[in-house]
Structure formats: C-alpha cells, structure tokens
C-alpha positions in Angstrom: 6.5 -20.1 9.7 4.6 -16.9 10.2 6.8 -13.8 10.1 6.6 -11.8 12.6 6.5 -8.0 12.7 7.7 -5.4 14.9 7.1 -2.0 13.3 3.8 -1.3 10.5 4.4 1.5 8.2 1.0 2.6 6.3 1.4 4.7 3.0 -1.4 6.5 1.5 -0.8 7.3 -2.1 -1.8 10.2 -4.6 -0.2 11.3 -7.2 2.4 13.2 -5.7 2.7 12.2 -2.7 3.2 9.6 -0.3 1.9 10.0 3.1 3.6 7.5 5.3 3.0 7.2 9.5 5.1 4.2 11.0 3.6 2.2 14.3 4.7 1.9 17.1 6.7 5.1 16.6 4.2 7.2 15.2 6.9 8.6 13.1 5.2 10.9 10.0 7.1 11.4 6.6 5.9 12.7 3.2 7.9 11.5 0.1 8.0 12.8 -3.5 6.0 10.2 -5.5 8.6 9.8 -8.1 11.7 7.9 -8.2 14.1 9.9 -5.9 11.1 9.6 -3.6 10.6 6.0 -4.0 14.2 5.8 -3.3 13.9 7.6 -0.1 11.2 5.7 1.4 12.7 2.3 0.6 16.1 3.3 2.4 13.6 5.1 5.4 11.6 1.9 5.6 15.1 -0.3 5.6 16.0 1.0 8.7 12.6 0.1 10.8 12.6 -3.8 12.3 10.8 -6.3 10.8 8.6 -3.4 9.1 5.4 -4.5 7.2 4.5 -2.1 4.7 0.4 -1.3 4.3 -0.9 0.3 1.3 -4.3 0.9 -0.5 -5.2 -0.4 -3.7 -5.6 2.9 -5.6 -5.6 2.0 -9.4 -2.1 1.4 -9.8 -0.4 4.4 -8.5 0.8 2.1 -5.6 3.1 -0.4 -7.7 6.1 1.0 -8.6 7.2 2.4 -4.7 5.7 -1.1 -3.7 7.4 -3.2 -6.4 10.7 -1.4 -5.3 10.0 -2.0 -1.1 9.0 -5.7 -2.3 12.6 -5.6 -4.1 14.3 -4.9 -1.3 12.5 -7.8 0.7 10.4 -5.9 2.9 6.6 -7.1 3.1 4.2 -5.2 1.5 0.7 -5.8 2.0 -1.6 -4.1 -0.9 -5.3 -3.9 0.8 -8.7 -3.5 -0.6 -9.9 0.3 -0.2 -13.3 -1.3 0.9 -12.1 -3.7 3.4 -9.8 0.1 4.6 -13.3 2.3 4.9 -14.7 -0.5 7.0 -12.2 -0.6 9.0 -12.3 3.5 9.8 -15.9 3.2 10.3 -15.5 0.3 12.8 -13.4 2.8 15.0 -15.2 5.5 14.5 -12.5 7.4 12.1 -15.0 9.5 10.0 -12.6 12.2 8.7 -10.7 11.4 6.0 -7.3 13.3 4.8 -3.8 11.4 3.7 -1.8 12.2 7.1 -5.0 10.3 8.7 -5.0 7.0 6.2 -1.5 6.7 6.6 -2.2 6.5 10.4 -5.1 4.0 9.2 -3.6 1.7 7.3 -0.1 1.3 10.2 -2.8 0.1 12.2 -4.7 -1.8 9.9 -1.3 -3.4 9.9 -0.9 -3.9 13.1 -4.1 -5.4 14.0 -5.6 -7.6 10.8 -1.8 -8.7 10.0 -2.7 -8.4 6.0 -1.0 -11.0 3.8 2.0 -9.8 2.3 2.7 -10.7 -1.3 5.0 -9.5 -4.3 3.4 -6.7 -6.5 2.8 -7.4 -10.3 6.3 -7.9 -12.1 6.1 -5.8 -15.4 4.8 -8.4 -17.7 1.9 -8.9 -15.5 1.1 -5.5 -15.2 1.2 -4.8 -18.9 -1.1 -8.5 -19.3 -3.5 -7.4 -16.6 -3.6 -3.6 -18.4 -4.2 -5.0 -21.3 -7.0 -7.6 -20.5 -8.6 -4.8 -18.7 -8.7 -2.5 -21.9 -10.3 -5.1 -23.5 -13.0 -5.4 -21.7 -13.7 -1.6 -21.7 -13.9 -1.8 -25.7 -16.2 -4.8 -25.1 -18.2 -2.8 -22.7 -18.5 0.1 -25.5 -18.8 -2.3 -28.3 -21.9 -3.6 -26.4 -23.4 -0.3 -25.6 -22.9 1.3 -29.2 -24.8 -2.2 -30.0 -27.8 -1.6 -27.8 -27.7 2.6 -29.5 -27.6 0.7 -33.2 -30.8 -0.9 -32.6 -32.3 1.8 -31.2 -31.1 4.7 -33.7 -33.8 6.0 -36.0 -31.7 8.8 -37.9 -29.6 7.7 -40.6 -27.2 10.1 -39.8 -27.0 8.2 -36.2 -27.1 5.1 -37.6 -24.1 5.8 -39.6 -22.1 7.3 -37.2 -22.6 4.1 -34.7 -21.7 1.6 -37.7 -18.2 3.5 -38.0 -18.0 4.0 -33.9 -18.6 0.2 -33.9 -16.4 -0.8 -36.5 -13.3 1.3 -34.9 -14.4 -0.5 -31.6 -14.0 -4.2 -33.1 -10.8 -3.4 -34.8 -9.0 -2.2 -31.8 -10.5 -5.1 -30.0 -8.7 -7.5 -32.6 -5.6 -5.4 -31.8 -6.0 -5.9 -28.3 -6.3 -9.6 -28.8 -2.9 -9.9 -30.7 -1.3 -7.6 -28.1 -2.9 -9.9 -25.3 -1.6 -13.3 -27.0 2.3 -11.3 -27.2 2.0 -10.7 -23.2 0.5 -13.6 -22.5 3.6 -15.4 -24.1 6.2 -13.5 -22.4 4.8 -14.6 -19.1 6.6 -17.5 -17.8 5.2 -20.8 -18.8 2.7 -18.4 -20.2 2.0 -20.6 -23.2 1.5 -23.4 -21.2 -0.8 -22.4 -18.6 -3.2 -20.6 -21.7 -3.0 -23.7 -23.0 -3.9 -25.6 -20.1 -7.1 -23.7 -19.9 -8.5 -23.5 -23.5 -8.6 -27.0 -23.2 -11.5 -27.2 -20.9 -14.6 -27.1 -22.6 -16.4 -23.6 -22.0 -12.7 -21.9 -21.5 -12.9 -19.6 -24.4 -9.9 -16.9 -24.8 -11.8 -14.1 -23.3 -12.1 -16.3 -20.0 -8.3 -17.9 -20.4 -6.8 -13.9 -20.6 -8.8 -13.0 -17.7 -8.1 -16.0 -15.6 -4.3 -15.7 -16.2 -3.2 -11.8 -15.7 -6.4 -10.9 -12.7 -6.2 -14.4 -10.6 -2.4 -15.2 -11.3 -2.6 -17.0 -7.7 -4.7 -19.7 -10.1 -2.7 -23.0 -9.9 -0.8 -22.0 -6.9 -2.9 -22.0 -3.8 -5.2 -24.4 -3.1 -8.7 -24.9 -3.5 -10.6 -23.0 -0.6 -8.1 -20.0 -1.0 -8.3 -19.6 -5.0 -12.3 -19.4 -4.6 -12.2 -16.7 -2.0 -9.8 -14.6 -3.6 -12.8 -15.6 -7.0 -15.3 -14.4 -4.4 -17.0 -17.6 -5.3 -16.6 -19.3 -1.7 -19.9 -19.3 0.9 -20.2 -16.9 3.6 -21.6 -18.4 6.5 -24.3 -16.2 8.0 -24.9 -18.0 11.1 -25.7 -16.9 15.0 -26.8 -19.4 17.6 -29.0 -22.1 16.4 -29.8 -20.2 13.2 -27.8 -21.6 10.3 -28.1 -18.5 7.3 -28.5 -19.2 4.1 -24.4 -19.3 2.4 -24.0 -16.3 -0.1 -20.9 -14.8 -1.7 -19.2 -11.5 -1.7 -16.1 -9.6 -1.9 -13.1 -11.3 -4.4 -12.4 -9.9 -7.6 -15.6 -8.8 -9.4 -13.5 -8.7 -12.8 -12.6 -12.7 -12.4 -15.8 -13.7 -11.0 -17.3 -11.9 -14.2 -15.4 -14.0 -16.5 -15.9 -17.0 -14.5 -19.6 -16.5 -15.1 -19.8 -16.2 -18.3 -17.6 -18.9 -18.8 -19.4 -21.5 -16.2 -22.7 -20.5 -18.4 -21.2 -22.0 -21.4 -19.7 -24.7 -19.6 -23.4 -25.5 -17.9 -24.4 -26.5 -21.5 -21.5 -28.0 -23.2 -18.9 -29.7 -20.5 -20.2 -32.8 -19.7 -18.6 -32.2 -16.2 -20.0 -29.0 -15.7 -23.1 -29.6 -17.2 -23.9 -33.0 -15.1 -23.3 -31.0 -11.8 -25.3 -28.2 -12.8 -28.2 -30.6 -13.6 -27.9 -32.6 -10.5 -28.1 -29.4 -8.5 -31.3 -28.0 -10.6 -32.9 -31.4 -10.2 -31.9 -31.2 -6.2 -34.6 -28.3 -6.0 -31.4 -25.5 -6.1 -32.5 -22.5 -7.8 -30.7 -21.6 -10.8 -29.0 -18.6 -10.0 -27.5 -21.0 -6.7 -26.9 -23.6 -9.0 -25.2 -21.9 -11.8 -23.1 -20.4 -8.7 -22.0 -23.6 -7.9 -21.0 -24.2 -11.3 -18.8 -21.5 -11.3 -16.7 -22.6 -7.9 -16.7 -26.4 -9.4 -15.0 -25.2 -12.8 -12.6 -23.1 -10.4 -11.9 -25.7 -8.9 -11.0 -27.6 -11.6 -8.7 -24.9 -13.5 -7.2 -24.3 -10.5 -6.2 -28.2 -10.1 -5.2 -28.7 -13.8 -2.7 -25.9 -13.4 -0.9 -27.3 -10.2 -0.5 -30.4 -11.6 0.0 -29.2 -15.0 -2.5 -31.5 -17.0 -4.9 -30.9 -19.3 -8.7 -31.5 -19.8 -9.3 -34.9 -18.7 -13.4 -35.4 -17.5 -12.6 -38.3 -15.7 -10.1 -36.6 -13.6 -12.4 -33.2 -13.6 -15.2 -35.4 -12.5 -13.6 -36.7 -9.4 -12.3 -32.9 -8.5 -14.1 -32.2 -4.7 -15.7 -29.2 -4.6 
C-alpha cells in the first residue's frame, strides 16, 4: 500500500549547510552539515507527520544526513538535479539560492510524490566509489593512449610511457580493491558470479552492474530498464505515433551495458541471434544494438531474481 504523506521537507545541501523548508508549514531551518547537525535535523524532521524528506543528488554530500533520516524510518527521496531544474523552469522559478531549492524540492515533494528508497549502506558506497575511480583511470589511461601515438618528442614520449604505466598499475589496484568490496556485499560473490557467467559479462561490466544498478535482480523488468535508461519513450500526439528513443537513467550503467551488449552482439548466441534478426528486419544498427542492450538487461536482471546462471535456453525465452 502506498504511504501516504502529510508534511514534505526539501533539503538543499552544500557543504556546510543544510537548507531545509518544510510544506505545508513553510517552516525554514538551516543546520550545520556535520554530525551534531545531522543530529538535529533528524530529531526536527521526527516531530513532522508522515514527513517525506526531498533531496538533490549532489555528488554525495547528501548521504550521510540521508542515511541517518532513512535510519530513523523516515522516507527520503534522493532526486535527480536535472529532473529538479526542470521542474523550476516549469514554474517559472528562475533564481536560484539554497533558501529557494529547499522551498523547491518540499514541493517537488509534494506534487511528483518521488519514490522513496534507502541510501547506499557503507559497503555500497565504498563499491560504487571505487568502480567509479576505475573508470576515471580508464578514462586517463585512454587519453594518455591517444597522446602516445601522437607524441613526436622523445622527451614526451617518455614521460607518457611512465604516466601510462602508473595509470595501469593503479588500475590493477583498483581491481583487487573492487573484488574485496564486491565480496563484502551480501551475496556479493554470488550475484558477480551470476553475471560473469553470461557470455559478453566481462568484470568491468559485472562491477558496474552490481555497485551503480543494485536495484538489478530486484525489480522487475520494465522498471530495471528505465532506471538503465534503456526503455522507449513514446513520442506520440494524436494520430502521430513518434519514433521510441531513450533518455534519462544512469548514463554510467548504460555505458557499461553498451559496451558489454557489443561484445555480446558477436559472441552470445542469444544476443547475437536477436541482434541479427533485428539487422535483418531493416532496423538500423545503432536501434538494433539498442535493443540488444535492453534484451541482455533483461536477462541479468532475470538470472539474478531467480538466482540462476547462464542458461541460453532459458535466456532465449526471456520477453523483452
């Protein structure tokens, strides 16, 4: 049963404050953002009815007062800054200070209903940190590639052969550090495992699936590819039907999922027979290899509810 909420408290964070309005009252606070002032805010927040908490995504500096508000069972809703601008502009709110986004976010609250759900527990924090390191170094390791082939000096060259080789060692750091965190998570081991055993899963993919989408295996189908940004958007009025397209989700996923739905378009049988049938349907291959990507969702997604692994005769049946 849907809860229902009487009173929507929006927090805007920064790093040393916390700007906090509270609908219907239109109470305003500021709190300390440190632990007395976490501390504060949870026992201020207790005291509303029914309160749903709304805060912006802002790079982390949200989760420890929201992991302590969630802690004390009070729904907290973390939003997307994008869907938040939007919003403003969509009511004409074109200033922008922290007394006013606390204002905008209580009524975000109040009139989208956000979904509430638990903020990252430690260990996921520390995986999802760590996954995300990782793919800075490989961002860097890639660039100082593209700078190696295009160095004439020597004195260049050398200097990007040590930059590169610092780069790949820390990477293989990172690696041992993710397979530690992705062990302490529970049933850690098992899910990873789950995963590498689908053709195209490589480690990269399996880290990134597990500490950025750790809905995976726990909501169903429909719901894990939006929150992929993988699902259609229908872009119809009247009698024109638009042509589907996706957006929003979690770019860093749908990233992984990319690259691994490319490997999987030439060496899973599953993946590969749908992405062939599509091609051969007249789809384009950018559509096509789209597809691909929200099939071998799909799939992971099933594989970890029920806990199996790879099977292609199972995978094959999997409705997209």
């Amino acid at each position: 049963m849907t809860q229902e909420f009487k009173t929507f408290v929006g927090i805007d964070v920064s790093e040393d404050w916390l700007e906090v309005c509270v609908l219907p009252q239109a109470t305003r606070r500021r709190f300390a953002q440190d632990a007395p002032g976490w501390q504060e805010l949870c026992r201020m927040v207790a005291e509303q009815p029914a309160p749903l908490v709304v805060m912006e995504a802002t790079g982390g500096l949200e989760r420890p007062a929201a992991r302590l508000l969630s802690a004390a069972k009070i729904a907290v809703a973390v939003v997307n800054p994008r869907h938040l601008r939007q919003f403003a502009k969509g009511l004409g709110w074109l200033a922008k200070t922290d007394r006013l986004d606390g204002a905008l976010l209580a009524r975000y609250g109040a009139l989208a209903r956000p979904a509430a759900r638990p903020p990252l527990s430690v260990a996921q924090a520390r995986l999802q940190a760590l996954v995300l390191r990782r793919r800075q170094l490989a961002q860097a390791v890639n660039a100082e590639g593209n700078r190696l082939r295009r160095a004439a000096e020597p004195v260049i060259r050398d200097s990007v052969t040590a930059h590169l080789a610092w780069l790949k060692a820390e990477l293989a750091v990172l690696d041992g550090q993710i397979a530690v965190a992705l062990e302490a998570q529970p049933d850690g081991a098992e899910r990873a495992a789950i995963l590498a055993s689908v053709p195209g899963v490589g480690p990269v993919a399996t880290s990134s699936l597990l500490a950025l989408l750790p809905e995976l295996g726990r909501r169903d189908g429909k719901a894990i590819a939006a929150l992929a940004g993988v699902a259609p958007i229908a872009q119809d009025s009247g009698k024109r039907r638009g042509q589907r397209c996706i957006q929003g989700g979690r770019a860093v996923v749908r990233g992984a999922l990319y690259m691994a739905a490319l490997v999987a378009s030439r060496h899973n049988p599953v993946i590969r027979a749908f992405y062939q049938r599509l091609l051969a349907d007249g789809k384009a291959k950018k559509l096509a290899l789209t597809a691909a990507m929200r099939k071998l969702l799909v799939i992971l997604n099933a594989m970890l509810r029920d806990r199996t692994s790879w099977n292609p005769n199972h995978a094959a049946a999997t409705n997209l």
